[in-house]
DSSP file (Angstrom, degrees, kcal/mol; ACC not computed):
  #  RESIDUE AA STRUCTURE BP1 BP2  ACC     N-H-->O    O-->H-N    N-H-->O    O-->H-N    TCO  KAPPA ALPHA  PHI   PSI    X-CA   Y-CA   Z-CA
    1    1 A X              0   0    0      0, 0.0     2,-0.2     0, 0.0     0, 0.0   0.000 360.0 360.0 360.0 125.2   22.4 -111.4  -69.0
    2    2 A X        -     0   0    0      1,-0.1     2,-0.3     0, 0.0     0, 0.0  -0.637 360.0-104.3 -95.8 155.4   20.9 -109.8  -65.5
    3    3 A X        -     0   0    0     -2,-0.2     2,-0.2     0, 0.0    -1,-0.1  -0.570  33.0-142.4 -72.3 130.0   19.8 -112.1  -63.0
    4    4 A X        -     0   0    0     -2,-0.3     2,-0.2     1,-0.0     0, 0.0  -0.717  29.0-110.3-107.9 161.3   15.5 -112.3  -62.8
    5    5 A X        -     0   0    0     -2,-0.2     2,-0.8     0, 0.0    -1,-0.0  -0.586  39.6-112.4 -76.7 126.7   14.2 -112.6  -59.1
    6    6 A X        -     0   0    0     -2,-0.2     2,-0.3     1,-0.0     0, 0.0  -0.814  34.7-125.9 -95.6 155.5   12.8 -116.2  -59.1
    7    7 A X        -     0   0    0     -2,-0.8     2,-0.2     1,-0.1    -3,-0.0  -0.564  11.6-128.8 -54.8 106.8    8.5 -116.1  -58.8
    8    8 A X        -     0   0    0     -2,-0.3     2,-0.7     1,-0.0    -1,-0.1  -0.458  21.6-148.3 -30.4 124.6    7.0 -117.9  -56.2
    9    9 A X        -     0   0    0     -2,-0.2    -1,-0.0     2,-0.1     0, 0.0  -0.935  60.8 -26.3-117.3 106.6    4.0 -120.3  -57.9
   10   10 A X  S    S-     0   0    0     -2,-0.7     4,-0.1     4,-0.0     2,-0.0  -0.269 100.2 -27.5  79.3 178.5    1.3 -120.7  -55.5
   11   11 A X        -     0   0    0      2,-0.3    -2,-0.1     1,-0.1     4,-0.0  -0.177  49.3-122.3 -66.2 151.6    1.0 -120.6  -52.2
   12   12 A X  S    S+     0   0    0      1,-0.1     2,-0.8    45,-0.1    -1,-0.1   0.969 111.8  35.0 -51.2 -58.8    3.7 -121.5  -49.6
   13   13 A X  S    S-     0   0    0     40,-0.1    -2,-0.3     9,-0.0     2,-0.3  -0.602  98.3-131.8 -92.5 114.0    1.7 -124.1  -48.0
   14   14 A X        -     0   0    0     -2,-0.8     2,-2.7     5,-0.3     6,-0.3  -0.586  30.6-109.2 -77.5 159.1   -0.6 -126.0  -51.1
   15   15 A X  S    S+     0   0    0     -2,-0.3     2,-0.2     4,-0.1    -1,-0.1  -0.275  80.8 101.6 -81.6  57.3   -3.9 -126.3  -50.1
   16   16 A X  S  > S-     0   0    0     -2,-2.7     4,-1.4     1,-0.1     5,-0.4  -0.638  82.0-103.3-130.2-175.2   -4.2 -130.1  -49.5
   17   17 A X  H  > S+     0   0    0     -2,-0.2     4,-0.9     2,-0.2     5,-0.1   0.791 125.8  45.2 -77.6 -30.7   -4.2 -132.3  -46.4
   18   18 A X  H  > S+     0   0    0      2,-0.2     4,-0.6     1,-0.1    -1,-0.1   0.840 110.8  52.1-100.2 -20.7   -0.6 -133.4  -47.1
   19   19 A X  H  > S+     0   0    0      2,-0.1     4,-2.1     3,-0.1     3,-0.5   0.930 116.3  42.5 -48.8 -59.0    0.5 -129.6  -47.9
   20   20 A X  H >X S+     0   0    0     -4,-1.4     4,-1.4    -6,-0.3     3,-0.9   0.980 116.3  50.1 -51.8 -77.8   -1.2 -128.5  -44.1
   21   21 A X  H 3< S+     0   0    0     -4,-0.9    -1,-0.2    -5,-0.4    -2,-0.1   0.657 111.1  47.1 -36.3 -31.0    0.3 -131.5  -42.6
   22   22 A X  H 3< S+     0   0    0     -4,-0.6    -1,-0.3    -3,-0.5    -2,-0.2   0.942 113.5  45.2 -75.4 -60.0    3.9 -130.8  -44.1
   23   23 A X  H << S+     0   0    0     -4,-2.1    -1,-0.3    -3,-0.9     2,-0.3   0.643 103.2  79.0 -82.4  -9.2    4.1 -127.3  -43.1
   24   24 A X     <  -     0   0    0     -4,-1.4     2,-0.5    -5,-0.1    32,-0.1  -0.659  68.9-147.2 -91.9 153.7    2.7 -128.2  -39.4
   25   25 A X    >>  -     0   0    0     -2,-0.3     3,-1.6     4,-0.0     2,-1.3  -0.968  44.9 -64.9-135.8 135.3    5.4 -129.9  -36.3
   26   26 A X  T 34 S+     0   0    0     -2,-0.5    -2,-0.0     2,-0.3    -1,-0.0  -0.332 128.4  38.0   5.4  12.0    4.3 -132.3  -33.6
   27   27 A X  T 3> S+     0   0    0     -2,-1.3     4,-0.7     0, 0.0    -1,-0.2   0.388 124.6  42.7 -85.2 -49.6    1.9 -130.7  -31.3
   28   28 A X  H <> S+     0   0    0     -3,-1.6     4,-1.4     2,-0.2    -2,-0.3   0.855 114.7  49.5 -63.5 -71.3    0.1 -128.7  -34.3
   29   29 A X  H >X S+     0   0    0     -4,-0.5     3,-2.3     1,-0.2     4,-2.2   0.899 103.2  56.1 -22.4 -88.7    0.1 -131.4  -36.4
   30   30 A X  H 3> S+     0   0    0      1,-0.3     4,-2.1     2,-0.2    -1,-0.2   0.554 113.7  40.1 -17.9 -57.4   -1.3 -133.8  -34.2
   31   31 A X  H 3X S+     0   0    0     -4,-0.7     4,-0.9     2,-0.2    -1,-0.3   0.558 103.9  63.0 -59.1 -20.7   -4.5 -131.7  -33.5
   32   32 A X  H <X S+     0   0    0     -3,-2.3     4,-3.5    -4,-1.4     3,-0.4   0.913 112.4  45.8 -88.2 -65.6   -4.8 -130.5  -37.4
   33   33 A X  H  X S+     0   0    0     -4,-2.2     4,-4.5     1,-0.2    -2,-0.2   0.990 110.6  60.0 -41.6 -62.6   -5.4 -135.1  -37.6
   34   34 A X  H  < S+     0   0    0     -4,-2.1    -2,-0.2     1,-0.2    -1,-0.2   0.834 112.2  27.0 -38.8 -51.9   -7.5 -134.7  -34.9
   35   35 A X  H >X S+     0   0    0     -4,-0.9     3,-3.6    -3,-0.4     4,-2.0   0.932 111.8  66.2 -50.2 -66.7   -9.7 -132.7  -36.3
   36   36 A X  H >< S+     0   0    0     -4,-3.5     3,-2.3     1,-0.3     2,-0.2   0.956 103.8  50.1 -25.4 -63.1   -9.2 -133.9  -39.7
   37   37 A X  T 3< S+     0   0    0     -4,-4.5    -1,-0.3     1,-0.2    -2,-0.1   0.197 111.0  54.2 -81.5  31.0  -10.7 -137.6  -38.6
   38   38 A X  T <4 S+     0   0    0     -3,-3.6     2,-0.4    -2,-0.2    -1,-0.2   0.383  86.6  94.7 -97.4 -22.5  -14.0 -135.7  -36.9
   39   39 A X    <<  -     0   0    0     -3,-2.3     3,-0.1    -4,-2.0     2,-0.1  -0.661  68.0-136.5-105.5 158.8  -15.2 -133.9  -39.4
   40   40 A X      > -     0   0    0     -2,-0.4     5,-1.5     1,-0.1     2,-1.0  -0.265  32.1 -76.0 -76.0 150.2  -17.4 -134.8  -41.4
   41   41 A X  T   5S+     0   0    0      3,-0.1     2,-0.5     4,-0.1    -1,-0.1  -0.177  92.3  12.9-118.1 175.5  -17.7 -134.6  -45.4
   42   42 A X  T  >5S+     0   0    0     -2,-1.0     4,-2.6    -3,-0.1     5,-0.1  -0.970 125.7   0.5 131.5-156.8  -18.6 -131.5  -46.9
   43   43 A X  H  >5S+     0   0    0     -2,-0.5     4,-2.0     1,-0.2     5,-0.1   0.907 126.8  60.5 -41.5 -35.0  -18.6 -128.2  -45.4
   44   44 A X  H  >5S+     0   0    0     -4,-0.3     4,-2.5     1,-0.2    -1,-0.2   0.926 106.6  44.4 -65.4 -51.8  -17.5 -129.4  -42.3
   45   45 A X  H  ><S+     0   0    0     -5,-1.5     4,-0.5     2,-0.2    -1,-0.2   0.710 114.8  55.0 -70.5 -11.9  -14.0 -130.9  -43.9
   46   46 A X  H >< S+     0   0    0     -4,-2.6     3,-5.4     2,-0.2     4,-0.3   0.888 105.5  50.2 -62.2 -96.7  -13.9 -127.4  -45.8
   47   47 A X  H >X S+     0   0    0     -4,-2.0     3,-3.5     1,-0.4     4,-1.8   0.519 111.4  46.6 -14.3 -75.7  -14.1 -125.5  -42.5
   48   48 A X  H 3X S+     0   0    0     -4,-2.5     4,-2.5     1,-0.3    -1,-0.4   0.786 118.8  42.7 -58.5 -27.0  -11.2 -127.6  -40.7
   49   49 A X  H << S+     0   0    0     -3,-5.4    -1,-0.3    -4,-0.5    -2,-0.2   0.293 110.8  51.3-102.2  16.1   -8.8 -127.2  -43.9
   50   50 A X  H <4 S+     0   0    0     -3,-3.5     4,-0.4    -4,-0.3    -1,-0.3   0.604 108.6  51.3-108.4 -16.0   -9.4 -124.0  -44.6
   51   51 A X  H  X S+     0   0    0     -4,-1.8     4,-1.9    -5,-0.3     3,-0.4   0.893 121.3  38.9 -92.6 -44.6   -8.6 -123.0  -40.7
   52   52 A X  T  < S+     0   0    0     -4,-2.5    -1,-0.2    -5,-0.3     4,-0.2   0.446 106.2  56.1-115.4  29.0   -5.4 -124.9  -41.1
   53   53 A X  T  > S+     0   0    0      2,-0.1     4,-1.9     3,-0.1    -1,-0.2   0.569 111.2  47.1 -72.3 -20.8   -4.5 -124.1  -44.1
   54   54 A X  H >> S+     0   0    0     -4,-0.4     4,-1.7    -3,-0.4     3,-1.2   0.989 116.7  45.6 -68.4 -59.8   -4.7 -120.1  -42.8
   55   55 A X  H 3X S+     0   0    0     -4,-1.9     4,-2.5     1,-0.3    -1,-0.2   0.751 109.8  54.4 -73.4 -18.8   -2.7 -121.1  -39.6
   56   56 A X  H 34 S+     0   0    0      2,-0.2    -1,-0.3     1,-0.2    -2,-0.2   0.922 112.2  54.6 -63.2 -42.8    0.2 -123.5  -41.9
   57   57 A X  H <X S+     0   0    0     -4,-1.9     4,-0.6    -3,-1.2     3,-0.3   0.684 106.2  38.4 -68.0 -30.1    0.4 -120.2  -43.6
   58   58 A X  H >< S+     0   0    0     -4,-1.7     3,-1.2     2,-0.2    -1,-0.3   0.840 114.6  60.0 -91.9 -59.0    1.1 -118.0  -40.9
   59   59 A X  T 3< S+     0   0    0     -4,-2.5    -2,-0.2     1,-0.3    -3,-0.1   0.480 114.0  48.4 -63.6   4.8    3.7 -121.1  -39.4
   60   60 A X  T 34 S+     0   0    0     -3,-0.3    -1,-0.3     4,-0.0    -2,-0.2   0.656  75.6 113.0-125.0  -4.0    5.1 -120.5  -42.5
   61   61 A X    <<  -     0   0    0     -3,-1.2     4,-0.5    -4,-0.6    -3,-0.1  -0.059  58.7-137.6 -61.4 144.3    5.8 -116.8  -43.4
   62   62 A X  S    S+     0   0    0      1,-0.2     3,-0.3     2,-0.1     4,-0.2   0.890 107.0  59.9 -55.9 -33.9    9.5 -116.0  -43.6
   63   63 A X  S  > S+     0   0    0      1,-0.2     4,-2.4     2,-0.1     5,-0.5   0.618  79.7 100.5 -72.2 -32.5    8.4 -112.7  -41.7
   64   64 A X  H  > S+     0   0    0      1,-0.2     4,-1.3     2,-0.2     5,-0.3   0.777  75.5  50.1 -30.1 -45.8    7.0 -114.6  -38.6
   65   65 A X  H  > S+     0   0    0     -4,-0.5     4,-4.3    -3,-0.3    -1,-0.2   0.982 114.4  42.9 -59.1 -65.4    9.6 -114.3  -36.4
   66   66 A X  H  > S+     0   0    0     -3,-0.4     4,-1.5    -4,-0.2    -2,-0.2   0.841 112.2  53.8 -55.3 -39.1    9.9 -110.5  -36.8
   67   67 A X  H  X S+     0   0    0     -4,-2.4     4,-1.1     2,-0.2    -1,-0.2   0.795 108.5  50.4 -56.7 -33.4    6.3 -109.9  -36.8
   68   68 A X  H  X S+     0   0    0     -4,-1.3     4,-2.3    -5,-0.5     5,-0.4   0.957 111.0  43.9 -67.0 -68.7    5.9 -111.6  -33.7
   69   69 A X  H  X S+     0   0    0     -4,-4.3     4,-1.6    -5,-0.3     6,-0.2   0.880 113.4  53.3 -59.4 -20.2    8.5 -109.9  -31.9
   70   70 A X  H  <>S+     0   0    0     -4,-1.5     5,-1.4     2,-0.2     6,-0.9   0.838 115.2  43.9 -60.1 -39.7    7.1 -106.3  -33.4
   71   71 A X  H ><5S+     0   0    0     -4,-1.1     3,-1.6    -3,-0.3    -2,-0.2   0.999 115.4  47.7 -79.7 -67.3    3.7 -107.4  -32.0
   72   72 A X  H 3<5S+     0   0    0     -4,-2.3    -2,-0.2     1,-0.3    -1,-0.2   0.700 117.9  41.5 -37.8 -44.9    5.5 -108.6  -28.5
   73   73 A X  T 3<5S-     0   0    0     -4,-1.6    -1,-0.3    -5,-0.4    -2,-0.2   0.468 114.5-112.4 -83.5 -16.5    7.5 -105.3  -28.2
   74   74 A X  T < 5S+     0   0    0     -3,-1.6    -3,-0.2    -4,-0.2    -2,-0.1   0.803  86.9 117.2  79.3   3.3    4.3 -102.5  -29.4
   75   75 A X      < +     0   0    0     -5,-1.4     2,-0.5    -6,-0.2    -4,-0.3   0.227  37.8 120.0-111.3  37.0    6.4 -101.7  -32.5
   76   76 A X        -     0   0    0     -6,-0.9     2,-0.1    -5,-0.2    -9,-0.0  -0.693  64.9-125.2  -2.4  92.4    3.8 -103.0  -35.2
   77   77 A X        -     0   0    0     -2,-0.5     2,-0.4     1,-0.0    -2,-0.1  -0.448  32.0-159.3 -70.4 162.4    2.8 -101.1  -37.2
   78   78 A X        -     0   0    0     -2,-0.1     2,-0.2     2,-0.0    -1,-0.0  -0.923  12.5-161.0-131.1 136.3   -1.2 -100.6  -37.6
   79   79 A X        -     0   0    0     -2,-0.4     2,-0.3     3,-0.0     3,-0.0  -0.643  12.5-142.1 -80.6 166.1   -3.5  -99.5  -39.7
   80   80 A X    >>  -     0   0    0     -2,-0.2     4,-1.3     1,-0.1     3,-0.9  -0.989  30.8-119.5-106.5 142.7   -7.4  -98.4  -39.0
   81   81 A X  H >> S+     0   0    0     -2,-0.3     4,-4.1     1,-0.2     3,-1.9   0.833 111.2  73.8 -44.7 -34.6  -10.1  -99.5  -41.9
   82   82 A X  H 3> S+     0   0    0      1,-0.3     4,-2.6     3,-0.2    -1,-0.2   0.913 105.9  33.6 -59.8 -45.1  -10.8  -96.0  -42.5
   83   83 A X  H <> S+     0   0    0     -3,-0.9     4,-1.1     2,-0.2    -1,-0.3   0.607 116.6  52.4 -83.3   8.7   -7.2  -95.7  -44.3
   84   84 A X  H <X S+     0   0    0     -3,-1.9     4,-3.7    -4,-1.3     5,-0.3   0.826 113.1  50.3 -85.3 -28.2   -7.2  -99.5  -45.9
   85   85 A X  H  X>S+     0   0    0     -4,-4.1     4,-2.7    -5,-0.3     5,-0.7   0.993 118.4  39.2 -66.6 -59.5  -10.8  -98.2  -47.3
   86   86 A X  H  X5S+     0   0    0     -4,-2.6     4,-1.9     1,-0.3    -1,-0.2   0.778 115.7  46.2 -17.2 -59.1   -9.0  -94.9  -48.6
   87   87 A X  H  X5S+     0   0    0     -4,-1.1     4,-1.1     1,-0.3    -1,-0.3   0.857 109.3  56.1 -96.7 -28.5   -6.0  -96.5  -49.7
   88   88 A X  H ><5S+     0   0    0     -4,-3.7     3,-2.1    -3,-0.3    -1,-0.3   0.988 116.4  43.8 -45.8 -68.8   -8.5  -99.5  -51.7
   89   89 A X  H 3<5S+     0   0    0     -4,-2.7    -2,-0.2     1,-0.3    -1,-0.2   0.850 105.3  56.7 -76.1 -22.1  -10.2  -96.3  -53.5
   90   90 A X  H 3<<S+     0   0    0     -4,-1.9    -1,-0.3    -5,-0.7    -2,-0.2   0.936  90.3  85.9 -71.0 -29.1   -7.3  -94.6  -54.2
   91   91 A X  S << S-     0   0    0     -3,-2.1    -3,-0.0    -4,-1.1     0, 0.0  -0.496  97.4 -98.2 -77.6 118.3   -5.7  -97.8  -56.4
   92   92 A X    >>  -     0   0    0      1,-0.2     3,-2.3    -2,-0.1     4,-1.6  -0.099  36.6-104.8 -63.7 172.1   -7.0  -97.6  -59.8
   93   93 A X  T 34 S+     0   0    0      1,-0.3    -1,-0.2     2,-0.2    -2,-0.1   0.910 114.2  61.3 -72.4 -45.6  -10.0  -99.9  -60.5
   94   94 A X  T 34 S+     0   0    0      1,-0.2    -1,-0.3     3,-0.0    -2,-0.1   0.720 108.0  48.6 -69.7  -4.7   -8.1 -102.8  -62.5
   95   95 A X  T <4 S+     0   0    0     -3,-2.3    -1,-0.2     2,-0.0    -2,-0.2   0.609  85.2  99.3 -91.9 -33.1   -6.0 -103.3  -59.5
   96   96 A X     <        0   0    0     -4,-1.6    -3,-0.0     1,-0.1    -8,-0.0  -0.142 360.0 360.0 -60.5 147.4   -8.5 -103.6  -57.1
   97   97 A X              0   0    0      0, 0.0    -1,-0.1     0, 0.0    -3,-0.0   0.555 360.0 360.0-102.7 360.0   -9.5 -107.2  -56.1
């Protein structure tokens, strides 16, 4: 019997007010409430949980750390759209999103 990788199901952060909240610490948090108890609902309560769901997501990648310092240092790598549009059309059709 070989050992399977286990799958990640869903997102790192779920996409609730107590998912955001979880993945955010004490400064970040605090403002993410702040917000939360201004907006109104509807579009407005979208808006604020979709901006910090993005930013829980990012406070939560395993990768953070390194990316950050790649970014801090100039060794990031980059793309330009002209090769993400390439590399999209090159990728057969059923893959494409």
């Amino acid at each position: 019997m070989s050992a399977q990788p286990v799958r990640e199901e869903g997102p790192r952060v779920p996409r609730t007010i107590g998912g955001i909240s979880d993945a955010l610490r004490g400064a970040r948090r605090a403002q993410f409430f702040a917000e939360l108890l201004e907006a109104q609902q509807g579009a407005e309560l979208d808006a604020v949980l979709s901006a910090w769901w993005g930013r829980a997501m990012l406070d939560t990648d395993p990768d953070r750390d390194r990316v950050r310092a790649a970014a801090e240092t100039g060794t990031l790598s980059t793309t330009t759209m002209d090769e993400i549009t390439r590399r999209r059309q090159e990728r057969p059709a059923s893959e494409r999103g």
